[in-house]
C-alpha positions in Angstrom: -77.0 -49.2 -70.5 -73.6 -48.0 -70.5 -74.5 -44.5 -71.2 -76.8 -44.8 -67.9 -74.3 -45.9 -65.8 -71.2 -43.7 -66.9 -72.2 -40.5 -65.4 -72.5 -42.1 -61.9 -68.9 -43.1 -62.1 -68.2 -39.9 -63.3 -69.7 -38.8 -60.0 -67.6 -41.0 -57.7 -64.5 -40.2 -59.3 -65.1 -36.9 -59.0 -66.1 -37.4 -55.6 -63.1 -39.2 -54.6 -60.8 -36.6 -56.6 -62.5 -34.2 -54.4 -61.8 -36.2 -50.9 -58.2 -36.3 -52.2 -58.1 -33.0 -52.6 -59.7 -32.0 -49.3 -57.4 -34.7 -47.8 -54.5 -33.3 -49.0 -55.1 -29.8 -48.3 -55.6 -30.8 -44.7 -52.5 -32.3 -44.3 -50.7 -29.4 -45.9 -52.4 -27.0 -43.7 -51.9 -29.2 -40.8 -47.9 -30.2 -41.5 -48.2 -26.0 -42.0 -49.7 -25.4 -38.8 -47.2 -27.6 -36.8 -44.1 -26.1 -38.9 -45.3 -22.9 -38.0 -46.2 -24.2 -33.4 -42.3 -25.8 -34.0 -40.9 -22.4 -35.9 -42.7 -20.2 -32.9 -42.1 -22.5 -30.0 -38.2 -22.2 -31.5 -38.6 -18.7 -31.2 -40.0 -18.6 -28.1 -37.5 -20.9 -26.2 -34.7 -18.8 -28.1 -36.6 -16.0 -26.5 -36.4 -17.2 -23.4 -32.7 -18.1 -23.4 -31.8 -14.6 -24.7 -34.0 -13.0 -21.9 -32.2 -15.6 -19.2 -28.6 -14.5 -20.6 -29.3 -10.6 -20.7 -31.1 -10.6 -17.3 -27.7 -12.6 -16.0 -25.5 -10.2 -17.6 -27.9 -7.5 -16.2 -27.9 -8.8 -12.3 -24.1 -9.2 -12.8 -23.0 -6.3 -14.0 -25.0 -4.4 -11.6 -23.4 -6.1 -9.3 -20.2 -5.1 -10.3 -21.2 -1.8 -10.6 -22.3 -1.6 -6.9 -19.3 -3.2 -6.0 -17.4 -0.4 -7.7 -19.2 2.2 -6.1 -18.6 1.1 -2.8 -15.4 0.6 -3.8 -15.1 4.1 -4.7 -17.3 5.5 -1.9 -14.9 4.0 0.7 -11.7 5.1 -1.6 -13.3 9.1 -1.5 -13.9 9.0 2.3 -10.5 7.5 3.0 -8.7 9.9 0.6 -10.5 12.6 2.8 -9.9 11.4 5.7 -6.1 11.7 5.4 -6.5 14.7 3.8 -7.9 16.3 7.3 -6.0 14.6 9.3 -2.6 15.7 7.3 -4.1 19.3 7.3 -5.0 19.2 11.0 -1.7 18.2 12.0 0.4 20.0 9.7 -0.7 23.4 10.1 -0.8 25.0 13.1 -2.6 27.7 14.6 -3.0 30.3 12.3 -4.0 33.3 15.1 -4.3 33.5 18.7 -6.0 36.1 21.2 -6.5 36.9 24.7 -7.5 39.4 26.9 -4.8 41.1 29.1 -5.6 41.8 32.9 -3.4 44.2 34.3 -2.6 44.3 38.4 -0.9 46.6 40.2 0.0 47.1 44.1 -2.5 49.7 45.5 -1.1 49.6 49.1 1.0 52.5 49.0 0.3 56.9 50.3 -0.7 58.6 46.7 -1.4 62.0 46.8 -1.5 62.3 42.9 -3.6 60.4 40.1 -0.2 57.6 40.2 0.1 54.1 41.0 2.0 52.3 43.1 3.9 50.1 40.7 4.2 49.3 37.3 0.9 47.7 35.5 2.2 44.0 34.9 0.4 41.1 33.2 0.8 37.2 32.8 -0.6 35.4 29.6 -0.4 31.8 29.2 0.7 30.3 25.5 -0.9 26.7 26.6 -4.1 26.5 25.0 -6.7 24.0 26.6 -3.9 24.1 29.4 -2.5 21.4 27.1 -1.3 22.5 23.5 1.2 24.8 22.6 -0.3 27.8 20.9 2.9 28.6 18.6 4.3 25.4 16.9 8.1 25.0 16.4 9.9 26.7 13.8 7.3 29.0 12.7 7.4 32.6 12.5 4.5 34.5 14.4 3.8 37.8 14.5 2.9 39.3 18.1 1.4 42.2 19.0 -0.3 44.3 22.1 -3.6 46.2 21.7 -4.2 49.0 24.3 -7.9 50.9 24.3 -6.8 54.2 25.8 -9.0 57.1 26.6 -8.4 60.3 25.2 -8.2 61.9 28.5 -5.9 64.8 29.1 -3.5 62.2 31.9 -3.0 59.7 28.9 -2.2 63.0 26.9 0.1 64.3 29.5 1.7 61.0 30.0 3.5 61.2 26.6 5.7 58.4 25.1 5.4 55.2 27.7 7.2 51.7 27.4 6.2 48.0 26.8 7.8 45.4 27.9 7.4 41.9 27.2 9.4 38.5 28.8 8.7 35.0 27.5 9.7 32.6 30.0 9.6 28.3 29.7 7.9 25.9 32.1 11.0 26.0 34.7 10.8 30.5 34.3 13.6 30.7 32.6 13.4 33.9 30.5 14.3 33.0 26.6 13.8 36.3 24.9 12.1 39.6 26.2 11.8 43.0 24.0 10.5 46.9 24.8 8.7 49.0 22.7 7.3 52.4 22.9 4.2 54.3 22.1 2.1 57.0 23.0 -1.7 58.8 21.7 -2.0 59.9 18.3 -2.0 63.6 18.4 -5.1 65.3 17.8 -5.4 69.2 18.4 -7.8 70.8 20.7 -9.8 72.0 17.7 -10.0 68.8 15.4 -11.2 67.7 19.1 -13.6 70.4 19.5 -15.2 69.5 15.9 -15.1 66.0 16.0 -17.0 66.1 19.3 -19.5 68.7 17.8 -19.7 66.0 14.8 -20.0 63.3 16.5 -22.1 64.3 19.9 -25.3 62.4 18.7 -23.7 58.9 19.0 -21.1 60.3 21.6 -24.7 61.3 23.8 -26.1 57.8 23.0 -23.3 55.9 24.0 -22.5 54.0 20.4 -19.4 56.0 20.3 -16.8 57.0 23.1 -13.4 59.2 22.6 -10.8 56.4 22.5 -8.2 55.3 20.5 -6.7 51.9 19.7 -3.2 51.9 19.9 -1.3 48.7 18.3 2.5 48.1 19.8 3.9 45.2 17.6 6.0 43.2 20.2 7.9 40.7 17.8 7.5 40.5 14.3 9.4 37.2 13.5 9.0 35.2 17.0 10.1 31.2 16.9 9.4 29.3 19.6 12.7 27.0 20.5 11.7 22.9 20.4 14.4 22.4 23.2 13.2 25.2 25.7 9.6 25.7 24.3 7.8 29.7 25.7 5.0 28.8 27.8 4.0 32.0 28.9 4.9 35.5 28.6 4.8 39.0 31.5 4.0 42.3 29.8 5.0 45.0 31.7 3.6 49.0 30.9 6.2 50.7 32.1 4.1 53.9 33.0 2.5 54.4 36.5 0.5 57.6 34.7 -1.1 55.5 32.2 -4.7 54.9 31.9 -6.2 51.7 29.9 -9.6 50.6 29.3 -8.9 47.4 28.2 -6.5 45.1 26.4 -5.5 42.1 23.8 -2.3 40.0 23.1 -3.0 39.0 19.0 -0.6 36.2 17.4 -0.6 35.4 14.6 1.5 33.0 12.0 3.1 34.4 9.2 3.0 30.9 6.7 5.5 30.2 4.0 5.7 27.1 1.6 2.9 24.5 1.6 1.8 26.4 4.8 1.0 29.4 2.7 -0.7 27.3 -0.2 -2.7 25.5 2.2 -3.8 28.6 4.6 -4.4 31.4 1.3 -5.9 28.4 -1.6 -7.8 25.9 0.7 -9.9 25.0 -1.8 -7.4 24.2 -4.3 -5.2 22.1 -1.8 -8.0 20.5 -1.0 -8.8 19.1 -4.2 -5.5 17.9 -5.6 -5.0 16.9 -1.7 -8.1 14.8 -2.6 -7.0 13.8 -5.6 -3.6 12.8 -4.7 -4.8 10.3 -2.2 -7.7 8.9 -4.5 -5.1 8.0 -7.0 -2.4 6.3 -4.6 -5.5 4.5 -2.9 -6.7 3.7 -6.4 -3.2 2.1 -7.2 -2.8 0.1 -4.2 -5.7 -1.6 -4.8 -5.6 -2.2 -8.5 -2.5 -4.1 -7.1 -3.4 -5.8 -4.6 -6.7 -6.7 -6.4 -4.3 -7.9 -10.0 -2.2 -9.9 -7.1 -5.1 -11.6 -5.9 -6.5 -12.8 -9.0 -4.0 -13.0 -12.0 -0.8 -13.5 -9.7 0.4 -10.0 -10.4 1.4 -7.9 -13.5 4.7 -10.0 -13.9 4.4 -13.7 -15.2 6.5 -15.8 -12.3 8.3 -17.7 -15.2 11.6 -16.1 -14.0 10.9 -17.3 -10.6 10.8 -21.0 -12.1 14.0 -20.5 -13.8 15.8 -19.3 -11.0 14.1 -22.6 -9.0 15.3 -25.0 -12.4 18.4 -23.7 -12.4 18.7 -24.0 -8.5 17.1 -27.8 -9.1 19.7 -28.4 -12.1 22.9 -27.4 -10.6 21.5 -30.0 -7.2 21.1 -32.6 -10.0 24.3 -32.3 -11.6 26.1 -32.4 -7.9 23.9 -35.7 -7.5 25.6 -37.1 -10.9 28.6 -36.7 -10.0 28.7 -38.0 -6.8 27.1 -41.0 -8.4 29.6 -41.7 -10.9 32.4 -41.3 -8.8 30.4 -44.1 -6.4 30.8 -46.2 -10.0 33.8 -45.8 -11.0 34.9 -46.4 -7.2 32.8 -49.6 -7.2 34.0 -50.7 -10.6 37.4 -50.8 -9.5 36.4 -52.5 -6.7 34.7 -55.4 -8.6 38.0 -55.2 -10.6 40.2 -56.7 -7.4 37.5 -58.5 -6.0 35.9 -61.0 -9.2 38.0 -63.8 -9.6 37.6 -66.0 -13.0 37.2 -69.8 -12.5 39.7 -72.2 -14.6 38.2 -75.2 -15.1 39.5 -78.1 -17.5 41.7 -77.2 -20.5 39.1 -77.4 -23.3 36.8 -74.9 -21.4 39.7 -72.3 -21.5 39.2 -70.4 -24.5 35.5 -70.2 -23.6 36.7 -68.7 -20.2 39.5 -66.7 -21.4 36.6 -65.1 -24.1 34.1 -64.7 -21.4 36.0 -62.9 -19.3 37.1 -60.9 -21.8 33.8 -59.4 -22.4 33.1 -59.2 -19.1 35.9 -57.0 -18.5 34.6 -54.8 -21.5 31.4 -54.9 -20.1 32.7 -53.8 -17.0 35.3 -51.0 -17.9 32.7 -49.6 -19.9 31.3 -46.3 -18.0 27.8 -45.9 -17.8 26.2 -43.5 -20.2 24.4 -40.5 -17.8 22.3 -38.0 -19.6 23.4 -34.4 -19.0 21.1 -32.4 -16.9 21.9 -29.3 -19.7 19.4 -31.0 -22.2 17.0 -31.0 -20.0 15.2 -28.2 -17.9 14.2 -30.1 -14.7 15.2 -34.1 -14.9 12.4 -36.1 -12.0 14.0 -37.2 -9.3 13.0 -40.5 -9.4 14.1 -41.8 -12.3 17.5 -40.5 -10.8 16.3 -42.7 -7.3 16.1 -45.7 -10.2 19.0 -45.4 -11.8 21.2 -45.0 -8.2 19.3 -47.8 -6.9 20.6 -50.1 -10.1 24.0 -49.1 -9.8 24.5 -49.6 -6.4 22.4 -53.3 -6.9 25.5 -54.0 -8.9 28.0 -53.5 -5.9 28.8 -56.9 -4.3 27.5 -56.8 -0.6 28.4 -59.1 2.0 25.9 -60.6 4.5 26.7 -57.6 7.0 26.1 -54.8 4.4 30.0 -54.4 3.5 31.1 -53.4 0.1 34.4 -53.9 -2.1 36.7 -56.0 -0.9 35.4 -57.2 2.4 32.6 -58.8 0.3 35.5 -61.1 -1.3 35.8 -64.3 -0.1 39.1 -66.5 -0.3 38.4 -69.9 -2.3 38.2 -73.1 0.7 40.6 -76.0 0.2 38.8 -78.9 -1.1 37.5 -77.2 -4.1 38.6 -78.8 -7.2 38.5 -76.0 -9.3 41.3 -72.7 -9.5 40.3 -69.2 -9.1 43.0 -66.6 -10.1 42.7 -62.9 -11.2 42.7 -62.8 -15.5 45.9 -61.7 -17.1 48.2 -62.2 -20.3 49.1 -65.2 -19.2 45.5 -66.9 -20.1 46.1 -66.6 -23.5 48.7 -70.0 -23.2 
């Protein structure tokens, strides 16, 4: 029977074995699978904070970076901006032209090819009928440009004079100057080939027979700050002469920074520029370290100047204060008397007062404000406010020896100031 029953046993076990097993491995995979969820949900949140922190960092330092760049931006323009306005100012004009109209009188009995007066101009050196055209102290170059016909009156007419005047706003003349010219020679055949040469543009009318004849006036002209030129009167002292038209040209002749700015303006204009960036740049590195550190320099040397200002008031203080003791002391010296009672309390007096006057001769011991960098101020208040509790005050606030009172008649007992005497 045994035998029967032993295999299913065998069975159960191993049925059970096998449950165990299955059991077991379920839990395994399951503590496995919630390891892993906790390792990947770790992860992820770690994820998440990394991604918080970078996209802060990100947002922030593009912030900056904007910041910067405006900062920058602005910085540029300004540095610009000055530049211009420094090279507007500084430099004057460099060249100035304008047409000359000459007038004449015409009201006079010519029975030649003449006229009745010298041609005579006025040119104004105001430009905008506000500015000055030539700036003070600077050399300018000024010239006259006549376009003269070739015609054989102007060749006839030889060597002629210019004059020029400059004059101020009241027409005082400050400087004035002649100069002479005449036609460039030209023979009659050079003439004769040059018209055969040139007689298809000479036909058309692109080219005429003139010449351009350039008097230089002044060749180093400065205009005087105290009685500035404001005009000028040129004057062809010729009444032969024959002009088509003509021009006054000045121009500046720049030395120094002048000339580097007006032959290199590209050049000045960068380290101009740059010049201005940097000095911009600096202030507000400054001003920006000023406003959030307190500045380059730690203000501990401002503190000790204030401690040492605070230590020298406290030691003044002390003093006064022990010369207020010592002046009180001596006081309390004149003014305590010691009571003599019967003869067997005596020596019990005479020791008493004894320490007493120890005690009291004794000065108070004040620390010195050299140990220490900045005493308070109100444990000084304290220790003021105990020493004068010790002076004797009467009922009306008086000190010393109005406080003292004389002894009354009827007492029994004998009040006399301590000496040698006591020891009997």
């Amino acid at each position: 029977m045994n035998e029967y029953q032993d295999p299913p046993r065998r069975q159960q076990q191993s049925r059970g074995l096998e449950g165990r097993t299955t059991s077991q491995t379920r839990s395994q995979q399951r503590s496995g699978a919630d390891t892993m969820g906790a390792t990947v949900g770790l992860v992820l949140h770690w994820m998440q904070d990394v991604a918080a922190v970078t996209l802060l960092k990100a947002r922030r330092t593009i912030l900056q970076a904007g910041i910067l760049f405006c900062v920058l931006f602005l910085l540029l323009w300004v540095s610009i901006f000055l530049y211009g306005s420094f090279y507007y100012s500084y430099m004057p004009t460099v060249s100035f032209s304008t047409p000359v109209h000459f007038y004449y009188t015409s009201d006079c009995d010519a029975s030649e090819s003449t006229l009745c007066s010298f041609p005579m101009a006025n040119i104004s050196f105001m430009k905008n009928e506000r500015d000055q055209v030539m700036a003070y102290g600077q050399p300018y170059r000024v010239s006259l440009e006549l376009e003269m016909p070739e015609s054989p009156v102007n060749e006839h007419v030889g060597m002629f004079m210019v004059k020029m005047s400059c004059y101020t706003k009241g027409g005082k003349i400050v400087s004035s100057v002649g100069r002479s010219t005449m036609l460039h020679y030209r023979s009659s055949l050079l003439q004769s080939l040059g018209t055969l040469l040139f007689s298809p543009f000479l036909l058309t009318g692109i080219s005429e027979q003139k010449q351009l004849i350039q008097v230089e006036l002044f060749s180093d002209y400065k205009t005087n700050a105290y009685q500035p030129s404001v005009g000028a009167v040129i004057e062809i002292q010729s009444k032969r002469v024959q002009v088509y038209s003509s021009q006054l040209r000045i121009h500046a002749y720049f030395t120094g920074i002048r000339y580097v700015l007006y032959n290199f303006p590209l050049t000045s204009a960068v380290i101009g520029v740059a010049t201005n960036f940097a000095f911009l740049s600096a202030i507000v590195l400054f001003s920006y370290l000023q406003f959030i550190w307190g500045g380059i320099w730690p203000p501990e040397q401002v503190r000790v100047r204030v401690m040492m200002g605070d230590n020298t008031r406290i030691q003044q203080r002390r003093e006064e204060a022990r010369k207020r003791m010592d002046k009180e002391n001596s006081q309390k010296d004149l003014c305590s008397p010691q009571v003599i009672g019967s003869v067997n309390e005596a020596s019990d007096i005479q020791g008493n007062d004894t320490v007493v006057e120890a005690s009291s001769k004794e000065p108070p011991e004040i620390p010195d404000a050299s140990g220490s960098d900045a005493p308070d101020t109100k444990e000084e208040e304290s220790e003021e406010g105990s020493h004068d509790s010790l002076v004797p005050t009467g009922e009306d606030g008086s000190d010393g020896l109005e406080g003292c009172q004389l002894p009354s008649q009827g007492e029994n007992t004998l009040r006399q100031r301590t000496g040698p005497w006591m020891s009997l």
